[in-house]
ZADOPA-911629 format. One record per atom (N, C-alpha, C): x negated, y negated, z; residue number from 1. Coordinates in steps of 0.02 Angstrom, whole numbers, plus 50000, padded with zeros to 5 digits. Atoms other than C-alpha are relative to their C-alpha. Layout:
<atoms>
+-------+-------+-------+-----+
|     X |     Y |     Z |  nr |
+-------+-------+-------+-----+
|     X |     Y |     Z | NUM |
...
+-------+-------+-------+-----+
</atoms>
This chain:
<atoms>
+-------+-------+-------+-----+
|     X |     Y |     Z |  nr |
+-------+-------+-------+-----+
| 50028 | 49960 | 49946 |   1 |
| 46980 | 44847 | 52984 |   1 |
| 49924 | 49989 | 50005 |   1 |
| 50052 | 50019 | 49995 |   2 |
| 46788 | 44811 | 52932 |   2 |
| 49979 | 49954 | 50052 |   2 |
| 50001 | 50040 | 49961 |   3 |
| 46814 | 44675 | 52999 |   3 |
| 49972 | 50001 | 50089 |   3 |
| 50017 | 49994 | 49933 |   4 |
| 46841 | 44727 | 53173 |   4 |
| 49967 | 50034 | 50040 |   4 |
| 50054 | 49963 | 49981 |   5 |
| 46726 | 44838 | 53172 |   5 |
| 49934 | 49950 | 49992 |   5 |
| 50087 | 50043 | 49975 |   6 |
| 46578 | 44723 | 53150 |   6 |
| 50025 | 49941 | 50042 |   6 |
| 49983 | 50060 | 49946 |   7 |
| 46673 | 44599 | 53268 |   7 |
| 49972 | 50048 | 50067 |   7 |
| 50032 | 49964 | 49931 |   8 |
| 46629 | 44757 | 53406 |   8 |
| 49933 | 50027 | 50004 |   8 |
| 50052 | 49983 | 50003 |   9 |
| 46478 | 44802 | 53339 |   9 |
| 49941 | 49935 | 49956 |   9 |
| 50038 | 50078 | 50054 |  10 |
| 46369 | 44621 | 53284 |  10 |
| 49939 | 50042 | 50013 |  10 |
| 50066 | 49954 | 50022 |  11 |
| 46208 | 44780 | 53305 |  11 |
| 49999 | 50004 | 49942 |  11 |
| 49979 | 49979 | 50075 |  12 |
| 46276 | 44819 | 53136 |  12 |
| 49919 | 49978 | 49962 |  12 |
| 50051 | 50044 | 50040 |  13 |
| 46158 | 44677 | 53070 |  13 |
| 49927 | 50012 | 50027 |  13 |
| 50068 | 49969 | 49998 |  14 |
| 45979 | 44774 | 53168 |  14 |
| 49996 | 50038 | 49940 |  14 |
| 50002 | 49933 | 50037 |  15 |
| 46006 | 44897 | 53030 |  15 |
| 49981 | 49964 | 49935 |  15 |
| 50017 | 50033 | 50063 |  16 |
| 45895 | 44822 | 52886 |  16 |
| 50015 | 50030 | 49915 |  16 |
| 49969 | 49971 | 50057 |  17 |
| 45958 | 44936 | 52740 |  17 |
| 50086 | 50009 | 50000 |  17 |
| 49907 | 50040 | 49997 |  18 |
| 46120 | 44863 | 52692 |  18 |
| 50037 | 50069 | 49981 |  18 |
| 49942 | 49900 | 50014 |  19 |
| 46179 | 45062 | 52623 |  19 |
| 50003 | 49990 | 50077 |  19 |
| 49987 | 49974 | 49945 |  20 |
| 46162 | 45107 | 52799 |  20 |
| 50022 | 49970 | 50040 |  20 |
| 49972 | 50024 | 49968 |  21 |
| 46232 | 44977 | 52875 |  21 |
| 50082 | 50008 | 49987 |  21 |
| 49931 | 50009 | 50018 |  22 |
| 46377 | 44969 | 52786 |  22 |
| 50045 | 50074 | 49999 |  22 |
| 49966 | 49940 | 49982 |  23 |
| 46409 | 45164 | 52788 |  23 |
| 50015 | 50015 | 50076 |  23 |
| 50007 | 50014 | 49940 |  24 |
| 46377 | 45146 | 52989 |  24 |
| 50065 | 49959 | 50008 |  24 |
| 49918 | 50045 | 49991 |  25 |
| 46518 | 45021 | 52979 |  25 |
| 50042 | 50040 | 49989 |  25 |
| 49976 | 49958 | 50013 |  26 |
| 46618 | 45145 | 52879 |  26 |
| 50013 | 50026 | 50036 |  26 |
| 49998 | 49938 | 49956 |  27 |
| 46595 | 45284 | 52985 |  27 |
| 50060 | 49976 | 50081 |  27 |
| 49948 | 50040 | 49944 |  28 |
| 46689 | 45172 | 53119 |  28 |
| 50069 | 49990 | 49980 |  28 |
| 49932 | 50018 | 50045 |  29 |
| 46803 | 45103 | 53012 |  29 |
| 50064 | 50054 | 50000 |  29 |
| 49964 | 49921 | 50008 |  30 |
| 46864 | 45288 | 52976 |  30 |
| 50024 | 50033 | 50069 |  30 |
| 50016 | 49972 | 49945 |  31 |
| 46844 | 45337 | 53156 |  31 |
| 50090 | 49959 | 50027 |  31 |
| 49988 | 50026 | 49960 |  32 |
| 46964 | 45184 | 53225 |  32 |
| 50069 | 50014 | 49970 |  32 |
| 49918 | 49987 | 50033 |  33 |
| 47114 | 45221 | 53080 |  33 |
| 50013 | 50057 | 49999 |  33 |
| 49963 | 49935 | 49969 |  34 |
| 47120 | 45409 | 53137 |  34 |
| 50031 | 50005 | 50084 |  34 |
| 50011 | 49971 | 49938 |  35 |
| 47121 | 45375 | 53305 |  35 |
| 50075 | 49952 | 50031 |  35 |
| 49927 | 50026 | 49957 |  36 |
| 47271 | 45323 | 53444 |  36 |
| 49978 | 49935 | 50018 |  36 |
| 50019 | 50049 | 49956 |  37 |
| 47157 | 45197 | 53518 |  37 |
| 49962 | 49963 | 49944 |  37 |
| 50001 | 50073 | 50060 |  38 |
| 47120 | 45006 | 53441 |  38 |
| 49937 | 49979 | 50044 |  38 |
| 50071 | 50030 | 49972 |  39 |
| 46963 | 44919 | 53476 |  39 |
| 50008 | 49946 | 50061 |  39 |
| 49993 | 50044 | 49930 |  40 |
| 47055 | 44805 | 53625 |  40 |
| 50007 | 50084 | 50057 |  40 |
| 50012 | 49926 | 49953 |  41 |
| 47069 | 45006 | 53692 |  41 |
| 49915 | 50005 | 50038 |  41 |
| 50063 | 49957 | 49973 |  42 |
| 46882 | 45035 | 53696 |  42 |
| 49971 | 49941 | 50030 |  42 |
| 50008 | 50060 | 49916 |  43 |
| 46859 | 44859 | 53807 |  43 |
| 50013 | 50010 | 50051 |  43 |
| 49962 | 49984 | 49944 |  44 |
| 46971 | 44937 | 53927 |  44 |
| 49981 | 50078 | 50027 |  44 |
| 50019 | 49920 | 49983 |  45 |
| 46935 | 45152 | 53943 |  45 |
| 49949 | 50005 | 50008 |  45 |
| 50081 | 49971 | 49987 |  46 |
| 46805 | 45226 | 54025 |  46 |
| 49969 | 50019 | 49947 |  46 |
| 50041 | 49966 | 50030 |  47 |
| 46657 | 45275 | 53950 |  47 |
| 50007 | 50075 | 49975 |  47 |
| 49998 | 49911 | 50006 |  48 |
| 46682 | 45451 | 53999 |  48 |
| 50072 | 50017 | 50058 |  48 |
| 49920 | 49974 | 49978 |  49 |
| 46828 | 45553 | 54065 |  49 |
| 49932 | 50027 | 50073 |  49 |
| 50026 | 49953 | 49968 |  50 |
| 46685 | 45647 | 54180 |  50 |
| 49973 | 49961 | 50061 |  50 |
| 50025 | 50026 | 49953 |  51 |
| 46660 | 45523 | 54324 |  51 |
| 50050 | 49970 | 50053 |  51 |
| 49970 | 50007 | 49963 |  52 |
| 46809 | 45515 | 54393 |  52 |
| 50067 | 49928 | 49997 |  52 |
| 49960 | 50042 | 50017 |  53 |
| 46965 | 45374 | 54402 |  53 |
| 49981 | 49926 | 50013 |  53 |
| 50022 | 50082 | 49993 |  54 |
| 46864 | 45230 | 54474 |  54 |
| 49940 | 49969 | 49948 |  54 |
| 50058 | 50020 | 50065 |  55 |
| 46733 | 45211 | 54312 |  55 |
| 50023 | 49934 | 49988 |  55 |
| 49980 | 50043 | 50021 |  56 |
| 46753 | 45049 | 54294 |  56 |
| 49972 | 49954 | 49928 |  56 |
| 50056 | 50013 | 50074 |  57 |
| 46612 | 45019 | 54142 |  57 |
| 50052 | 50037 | 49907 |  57 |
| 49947 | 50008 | 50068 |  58 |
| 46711 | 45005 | 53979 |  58 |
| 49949 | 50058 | 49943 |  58 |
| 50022 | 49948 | 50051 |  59 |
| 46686 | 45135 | 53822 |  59 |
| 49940 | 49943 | 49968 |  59 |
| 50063 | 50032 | 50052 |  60 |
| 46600 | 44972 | 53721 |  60 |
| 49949 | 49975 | 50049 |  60 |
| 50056 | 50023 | 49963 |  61 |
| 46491 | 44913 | 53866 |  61 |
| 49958 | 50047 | 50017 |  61 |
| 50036 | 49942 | 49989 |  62 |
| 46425 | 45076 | 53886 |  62 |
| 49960 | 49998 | 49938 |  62 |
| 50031 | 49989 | 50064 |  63 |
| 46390 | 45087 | 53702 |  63 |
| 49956 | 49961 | 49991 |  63 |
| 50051 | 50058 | 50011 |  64 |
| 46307 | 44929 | 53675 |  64 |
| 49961 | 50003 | 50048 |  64 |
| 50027 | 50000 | 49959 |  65 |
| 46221 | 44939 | 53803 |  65 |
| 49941 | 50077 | 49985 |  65 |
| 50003 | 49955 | 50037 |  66 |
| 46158 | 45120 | 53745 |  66 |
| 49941 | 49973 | 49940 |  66 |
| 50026 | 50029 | 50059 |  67 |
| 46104 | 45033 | 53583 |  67 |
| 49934 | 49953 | 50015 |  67 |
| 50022 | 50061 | 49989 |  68 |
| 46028 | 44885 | 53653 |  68 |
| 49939 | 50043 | 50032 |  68 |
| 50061 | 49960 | 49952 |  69 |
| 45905 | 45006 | 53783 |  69 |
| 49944 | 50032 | 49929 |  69 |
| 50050 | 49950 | 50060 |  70 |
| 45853 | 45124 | 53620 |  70 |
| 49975 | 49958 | 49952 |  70 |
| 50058 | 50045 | 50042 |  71 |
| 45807 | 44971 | 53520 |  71 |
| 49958 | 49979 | 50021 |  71 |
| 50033 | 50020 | 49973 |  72 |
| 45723 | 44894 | 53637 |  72 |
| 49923 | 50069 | 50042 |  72 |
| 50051 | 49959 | 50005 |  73 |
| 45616 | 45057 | 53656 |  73 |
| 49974 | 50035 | 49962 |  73 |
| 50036 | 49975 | 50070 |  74 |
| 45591 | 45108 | 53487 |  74 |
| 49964 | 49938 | 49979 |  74 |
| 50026 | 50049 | 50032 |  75 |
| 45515 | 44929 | 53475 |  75 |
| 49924 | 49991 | 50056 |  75 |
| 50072 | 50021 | 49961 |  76 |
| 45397 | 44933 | 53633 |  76 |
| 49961 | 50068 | 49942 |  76 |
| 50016 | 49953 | 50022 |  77 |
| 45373 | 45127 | 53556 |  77 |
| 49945 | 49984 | 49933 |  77 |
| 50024 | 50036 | 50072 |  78 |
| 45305 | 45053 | 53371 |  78 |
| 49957 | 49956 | 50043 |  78 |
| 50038 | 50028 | 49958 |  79 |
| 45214 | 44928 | 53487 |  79 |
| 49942 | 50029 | 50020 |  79 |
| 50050 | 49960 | 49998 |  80 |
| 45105 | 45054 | 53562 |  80 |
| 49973 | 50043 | 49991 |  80 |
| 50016 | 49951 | 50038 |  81 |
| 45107 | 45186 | 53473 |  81 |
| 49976 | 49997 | 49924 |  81 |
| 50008 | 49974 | 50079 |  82 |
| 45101 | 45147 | 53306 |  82 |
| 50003 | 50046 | 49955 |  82 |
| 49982 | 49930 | 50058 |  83 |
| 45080 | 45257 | 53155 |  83 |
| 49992 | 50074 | 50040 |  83 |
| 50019 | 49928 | 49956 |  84 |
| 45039 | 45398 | 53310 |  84 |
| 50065 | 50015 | 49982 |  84 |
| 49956 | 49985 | 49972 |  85 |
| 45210 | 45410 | 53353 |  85 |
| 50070 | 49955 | 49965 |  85 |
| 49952 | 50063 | 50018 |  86 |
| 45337 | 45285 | 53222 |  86 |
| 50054 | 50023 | 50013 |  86 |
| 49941 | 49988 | 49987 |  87 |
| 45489 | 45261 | 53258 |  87 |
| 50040 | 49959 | 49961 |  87 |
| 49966 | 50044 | 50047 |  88 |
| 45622 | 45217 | 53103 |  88 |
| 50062 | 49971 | 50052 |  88 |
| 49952 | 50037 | 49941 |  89 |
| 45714 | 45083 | 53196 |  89 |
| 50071 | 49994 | 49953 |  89 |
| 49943 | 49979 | 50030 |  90 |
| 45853 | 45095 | 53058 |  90 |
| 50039 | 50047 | 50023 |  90 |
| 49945 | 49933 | 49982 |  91 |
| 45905 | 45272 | 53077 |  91 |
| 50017 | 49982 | 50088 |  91 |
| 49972 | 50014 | 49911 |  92 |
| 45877 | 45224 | 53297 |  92 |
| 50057 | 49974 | 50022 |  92 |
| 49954 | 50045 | 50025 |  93 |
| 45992 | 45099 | 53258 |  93 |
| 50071 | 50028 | 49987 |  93 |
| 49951 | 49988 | 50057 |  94 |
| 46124 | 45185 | 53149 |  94 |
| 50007 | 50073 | 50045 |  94 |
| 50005 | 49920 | 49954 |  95 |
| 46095 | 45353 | 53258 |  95 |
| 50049 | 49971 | 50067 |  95 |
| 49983 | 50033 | 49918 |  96 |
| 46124 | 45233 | 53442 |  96 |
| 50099 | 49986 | 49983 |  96 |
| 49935 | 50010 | 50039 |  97 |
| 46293 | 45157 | 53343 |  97 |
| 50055 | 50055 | 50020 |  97 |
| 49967 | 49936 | 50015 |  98 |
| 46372 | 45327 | 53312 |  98 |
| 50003 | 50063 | 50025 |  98 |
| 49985 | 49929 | 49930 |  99 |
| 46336 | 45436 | 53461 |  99 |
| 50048 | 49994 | 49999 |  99 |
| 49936 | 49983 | 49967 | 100 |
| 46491 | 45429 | 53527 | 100 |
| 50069 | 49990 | 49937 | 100 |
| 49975 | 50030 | 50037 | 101 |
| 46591 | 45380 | 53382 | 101 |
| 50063 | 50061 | 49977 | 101 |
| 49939 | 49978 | 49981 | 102 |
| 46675 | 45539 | 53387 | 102 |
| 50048 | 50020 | 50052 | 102 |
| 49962 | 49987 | 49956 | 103 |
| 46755 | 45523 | 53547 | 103 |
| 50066 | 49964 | 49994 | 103 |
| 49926 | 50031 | 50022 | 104 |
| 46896 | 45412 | 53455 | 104 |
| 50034 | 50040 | 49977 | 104 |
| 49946 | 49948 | 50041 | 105 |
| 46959 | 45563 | 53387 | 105 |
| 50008 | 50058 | 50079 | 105 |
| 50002 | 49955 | 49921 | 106 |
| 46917 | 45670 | 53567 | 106 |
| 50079 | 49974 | 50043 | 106 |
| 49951 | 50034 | 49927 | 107 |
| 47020 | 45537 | 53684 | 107 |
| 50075 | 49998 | 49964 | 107 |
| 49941 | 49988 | 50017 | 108 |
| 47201 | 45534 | 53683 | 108 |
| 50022 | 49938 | 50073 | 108 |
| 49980 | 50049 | 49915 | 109 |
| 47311 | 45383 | 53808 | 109 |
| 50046 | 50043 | 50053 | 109 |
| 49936 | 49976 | 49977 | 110 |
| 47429 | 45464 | 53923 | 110 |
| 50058 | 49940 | 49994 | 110 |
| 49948 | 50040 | 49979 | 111 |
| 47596 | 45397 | 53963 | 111 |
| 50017 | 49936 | 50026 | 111 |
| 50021 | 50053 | 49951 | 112 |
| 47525 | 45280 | 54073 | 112 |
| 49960 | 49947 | 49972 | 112 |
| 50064 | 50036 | 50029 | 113 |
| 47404 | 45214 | 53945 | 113 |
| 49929 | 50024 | 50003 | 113 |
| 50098 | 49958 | 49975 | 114 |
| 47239 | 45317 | 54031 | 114 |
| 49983 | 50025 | 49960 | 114 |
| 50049 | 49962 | 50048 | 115 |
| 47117 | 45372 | 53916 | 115 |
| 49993 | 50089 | 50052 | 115 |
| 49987 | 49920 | 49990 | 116 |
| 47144 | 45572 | 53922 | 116 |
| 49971 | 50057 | 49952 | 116 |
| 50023 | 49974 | 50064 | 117 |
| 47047 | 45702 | 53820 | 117 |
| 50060 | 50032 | 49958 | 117 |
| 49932 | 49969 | 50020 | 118 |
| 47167 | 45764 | 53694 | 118 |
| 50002 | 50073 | 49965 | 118 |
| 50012 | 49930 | 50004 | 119 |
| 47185 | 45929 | 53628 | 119 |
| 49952 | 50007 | 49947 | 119 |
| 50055 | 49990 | 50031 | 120 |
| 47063 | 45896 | 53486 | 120 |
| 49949 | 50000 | 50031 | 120 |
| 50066 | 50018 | 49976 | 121 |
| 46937 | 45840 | 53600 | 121 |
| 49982 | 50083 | 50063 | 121 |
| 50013 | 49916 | 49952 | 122 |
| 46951 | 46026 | 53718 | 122 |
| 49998 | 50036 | 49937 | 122 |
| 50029 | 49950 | 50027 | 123 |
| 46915 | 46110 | 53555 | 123 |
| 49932 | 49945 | 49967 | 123 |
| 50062 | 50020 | 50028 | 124 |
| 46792 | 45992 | 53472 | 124 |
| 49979 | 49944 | 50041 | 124 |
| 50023 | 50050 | 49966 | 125 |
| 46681 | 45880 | 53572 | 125 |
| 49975 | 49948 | 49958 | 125 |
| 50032 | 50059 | 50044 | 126 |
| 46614 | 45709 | 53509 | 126 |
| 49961 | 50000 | 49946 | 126 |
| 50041 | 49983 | 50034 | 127 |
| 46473 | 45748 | 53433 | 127 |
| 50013 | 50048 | 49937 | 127 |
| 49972 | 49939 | 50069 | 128 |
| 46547 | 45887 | 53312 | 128 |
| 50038 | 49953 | 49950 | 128 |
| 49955 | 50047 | 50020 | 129 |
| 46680 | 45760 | 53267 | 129 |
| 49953 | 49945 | 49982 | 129 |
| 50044 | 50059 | 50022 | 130 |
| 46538 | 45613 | 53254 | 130 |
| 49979 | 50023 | 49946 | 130 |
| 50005 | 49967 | 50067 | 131 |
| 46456 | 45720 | 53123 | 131 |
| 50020 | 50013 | 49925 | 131 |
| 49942 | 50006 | 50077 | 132 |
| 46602 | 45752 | 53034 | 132 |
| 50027 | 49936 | 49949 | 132 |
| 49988 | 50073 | 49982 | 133 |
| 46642 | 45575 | 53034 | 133 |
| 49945 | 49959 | 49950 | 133 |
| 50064 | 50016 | 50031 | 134 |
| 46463 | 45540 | 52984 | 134 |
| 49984 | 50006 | 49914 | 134 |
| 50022 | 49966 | 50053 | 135 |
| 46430 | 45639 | 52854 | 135 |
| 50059 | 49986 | 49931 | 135 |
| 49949 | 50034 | 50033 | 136 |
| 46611 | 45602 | 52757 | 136 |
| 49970 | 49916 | 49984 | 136 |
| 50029 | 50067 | 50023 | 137 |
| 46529 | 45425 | 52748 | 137 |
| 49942 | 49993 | 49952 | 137 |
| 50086 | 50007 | 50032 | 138 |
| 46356 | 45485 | 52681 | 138 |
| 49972 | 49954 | 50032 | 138 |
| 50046 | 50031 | 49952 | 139 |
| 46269 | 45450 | 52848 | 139 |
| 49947 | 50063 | 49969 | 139 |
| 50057 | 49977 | 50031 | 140 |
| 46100 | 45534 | 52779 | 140 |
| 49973 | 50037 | 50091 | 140 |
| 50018 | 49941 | 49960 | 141 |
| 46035 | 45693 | 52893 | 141 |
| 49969 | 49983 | 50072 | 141 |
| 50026 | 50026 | 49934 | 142 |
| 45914 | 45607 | 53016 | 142 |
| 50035 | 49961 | 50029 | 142 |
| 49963 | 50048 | 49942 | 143 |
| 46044 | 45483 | 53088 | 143 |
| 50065 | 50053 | 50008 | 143 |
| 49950 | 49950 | 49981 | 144 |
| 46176 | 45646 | 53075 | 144 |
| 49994 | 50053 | 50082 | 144 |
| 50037 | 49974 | 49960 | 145 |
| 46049 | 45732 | 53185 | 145 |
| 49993 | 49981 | 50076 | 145 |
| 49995 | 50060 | 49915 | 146 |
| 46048 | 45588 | 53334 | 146 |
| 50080 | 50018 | 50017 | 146 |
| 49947 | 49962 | 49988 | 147 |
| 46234 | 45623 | 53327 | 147 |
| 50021 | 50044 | 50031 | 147 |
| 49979 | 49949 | 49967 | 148 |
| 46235 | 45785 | 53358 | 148 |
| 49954 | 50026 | 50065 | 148 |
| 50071 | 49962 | 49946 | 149 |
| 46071 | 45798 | 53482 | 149 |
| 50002 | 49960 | 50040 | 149 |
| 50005 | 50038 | 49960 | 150 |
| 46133 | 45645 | 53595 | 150 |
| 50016 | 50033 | 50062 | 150 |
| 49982 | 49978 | 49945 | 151 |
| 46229 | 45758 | 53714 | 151 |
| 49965 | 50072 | 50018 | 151 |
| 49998 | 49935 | 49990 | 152 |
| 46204 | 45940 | 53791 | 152 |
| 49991 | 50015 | 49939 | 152 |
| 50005 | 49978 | 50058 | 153 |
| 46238 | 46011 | 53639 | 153 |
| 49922 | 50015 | 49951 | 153 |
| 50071 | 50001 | 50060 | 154 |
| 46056 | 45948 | 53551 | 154 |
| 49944 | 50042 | 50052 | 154 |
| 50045 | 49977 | 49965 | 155 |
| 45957 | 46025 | 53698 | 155 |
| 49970 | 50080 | 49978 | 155 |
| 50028 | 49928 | 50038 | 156 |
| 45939 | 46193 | 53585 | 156 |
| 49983 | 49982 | 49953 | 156 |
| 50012 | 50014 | 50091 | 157 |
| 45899 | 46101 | 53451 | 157 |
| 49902 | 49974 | 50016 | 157 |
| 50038 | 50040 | 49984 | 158 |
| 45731 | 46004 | 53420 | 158 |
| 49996 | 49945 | 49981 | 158 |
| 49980 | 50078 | 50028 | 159 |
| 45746 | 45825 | 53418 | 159 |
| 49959 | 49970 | 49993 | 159 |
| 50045 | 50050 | 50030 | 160 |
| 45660 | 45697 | 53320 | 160 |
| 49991 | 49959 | 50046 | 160 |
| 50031 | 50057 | 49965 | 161 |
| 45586 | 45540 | 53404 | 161 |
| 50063 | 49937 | 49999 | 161 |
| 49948 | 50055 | 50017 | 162 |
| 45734 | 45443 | 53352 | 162 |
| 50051 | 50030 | 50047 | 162 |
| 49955 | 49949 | 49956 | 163 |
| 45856 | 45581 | 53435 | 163 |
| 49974 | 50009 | 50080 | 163 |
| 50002 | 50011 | 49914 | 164 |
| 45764 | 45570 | 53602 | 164 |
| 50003 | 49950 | 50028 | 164 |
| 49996 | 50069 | 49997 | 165 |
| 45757 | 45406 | 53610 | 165 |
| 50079 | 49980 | 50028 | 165 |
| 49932 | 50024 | 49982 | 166 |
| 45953 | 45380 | 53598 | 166 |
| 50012 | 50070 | 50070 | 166 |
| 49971 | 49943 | 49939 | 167 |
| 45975 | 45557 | 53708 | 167 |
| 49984 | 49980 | 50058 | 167 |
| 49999 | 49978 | 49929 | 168 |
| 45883 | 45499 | 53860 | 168 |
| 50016 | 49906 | 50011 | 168 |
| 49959 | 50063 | 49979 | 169 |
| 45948 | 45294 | 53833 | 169 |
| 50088 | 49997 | 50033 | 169 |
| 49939 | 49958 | 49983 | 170 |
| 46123 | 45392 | 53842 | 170 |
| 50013 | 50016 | 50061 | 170 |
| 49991 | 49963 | 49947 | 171 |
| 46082 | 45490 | 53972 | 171 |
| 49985 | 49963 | 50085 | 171 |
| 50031 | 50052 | 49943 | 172 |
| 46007 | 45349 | 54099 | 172 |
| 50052 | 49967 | 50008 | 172 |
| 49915 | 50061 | 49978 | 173 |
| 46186 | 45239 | 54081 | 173 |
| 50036 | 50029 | 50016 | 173 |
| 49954 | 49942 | 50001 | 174 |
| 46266 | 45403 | 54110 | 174 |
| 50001 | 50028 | 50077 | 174 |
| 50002 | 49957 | 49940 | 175 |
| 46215 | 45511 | 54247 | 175 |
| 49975 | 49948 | 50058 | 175 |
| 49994 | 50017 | 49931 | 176 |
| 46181 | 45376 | 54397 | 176 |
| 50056 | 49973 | 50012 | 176 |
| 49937 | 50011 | 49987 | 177 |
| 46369 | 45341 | 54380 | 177 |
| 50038 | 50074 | 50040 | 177 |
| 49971 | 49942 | 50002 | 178 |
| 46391 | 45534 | 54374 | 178 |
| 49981 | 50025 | 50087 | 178 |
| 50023 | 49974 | 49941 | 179 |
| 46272 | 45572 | 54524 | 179 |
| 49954 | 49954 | 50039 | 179 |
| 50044 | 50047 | 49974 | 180 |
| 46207 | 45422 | 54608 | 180 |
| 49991 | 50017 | 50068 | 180 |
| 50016 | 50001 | 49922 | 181 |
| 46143 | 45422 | 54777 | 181 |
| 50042 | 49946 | 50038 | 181 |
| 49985 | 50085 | 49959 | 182 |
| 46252 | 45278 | 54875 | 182 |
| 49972 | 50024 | 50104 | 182 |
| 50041 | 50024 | 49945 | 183 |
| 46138 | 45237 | 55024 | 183 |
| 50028 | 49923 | 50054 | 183 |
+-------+-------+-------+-----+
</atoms>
């Protein structure tokens, strides 16, 4: 199963502390042998259940994609900020990864095959479940934290520099699907 988890995730290897890479793998690993859905699933299901039946942007192109934005701005970030403002591109990294990571335990297929939330996922949302997920691996507090502060949920909280980072890379691939203007 490692395996095919760093076959969907080749980010794995941004993550320069091999613990945390390899628990980051883990945490997947664990995620993909509880769940209904196989990693040729998350090529195919929406991102999100919340945009309706024509989403045509896949769960992993969302993600990577996700990943790819928050590295690429925790690196201009370190760039011009420096020691003002650092940003550990590890945990960004290992945080970006594992947002969503518990929505393999959320989604459920129907009958039909459609990605459907399932009754775990109407009592516990992603993020609760990512956590759990997380933390069973010995994902270490600050990348537990991005987890739980990517969605709604973290907006009562206060989030680190690493946690806003992935919340508003999240939130930019997210909401002009949700509420775009078509002109």
């Amino acid at each position: 199963m490692i395996e095919k988890v760093k076959k969907i995730w080749p980010e794995l290897e941004w993550i320069g502390d091999v613990s945390l890479r390899e628990k980051t793998a883990r945490t997947w690993e664990i995620a993909l042998e509880r769940s209904v859905l196989t990693t040729d699933d998350l090529d195919v299901i929406p991102f999100t259940l919340l945009c309706g039946p024509d989403l045509k942007v896949s769960f992993m192109a969302h993600k990577r994609c996700v990943v790819h934005i928050a590295k690429a701005s925790g690196e201009k970030m370190n760039e011009f900020f420096n020691s003002d403002l650092p940003v550990n591109m590890d945990v960004l990294i290992s945080g970006a990864i594992l947002a969503d990571v518990g929505k393999l335990l959320e989604y459920e297929l129907d009958k039909d095959g459609k990605a459907v939330q399932g009754k775990y996922g109407q009592y516990l949302r992603h993020p609760f479940s990512g956590v759990a997920l997380a933390e069973e691996c010995g994902i270490p507090p600050e990348v537990c934290h991005i987890i739980a502060a990517h969605a709604h949920e973290g907006d009562l909280v206060k989030r680190t520099t690493e946690a806003y980072i992935v919340h508003h890379a999240d939130f930019m691939t997210f909401l002009p699907f949700k509420s775009r203007l078509i002109v």
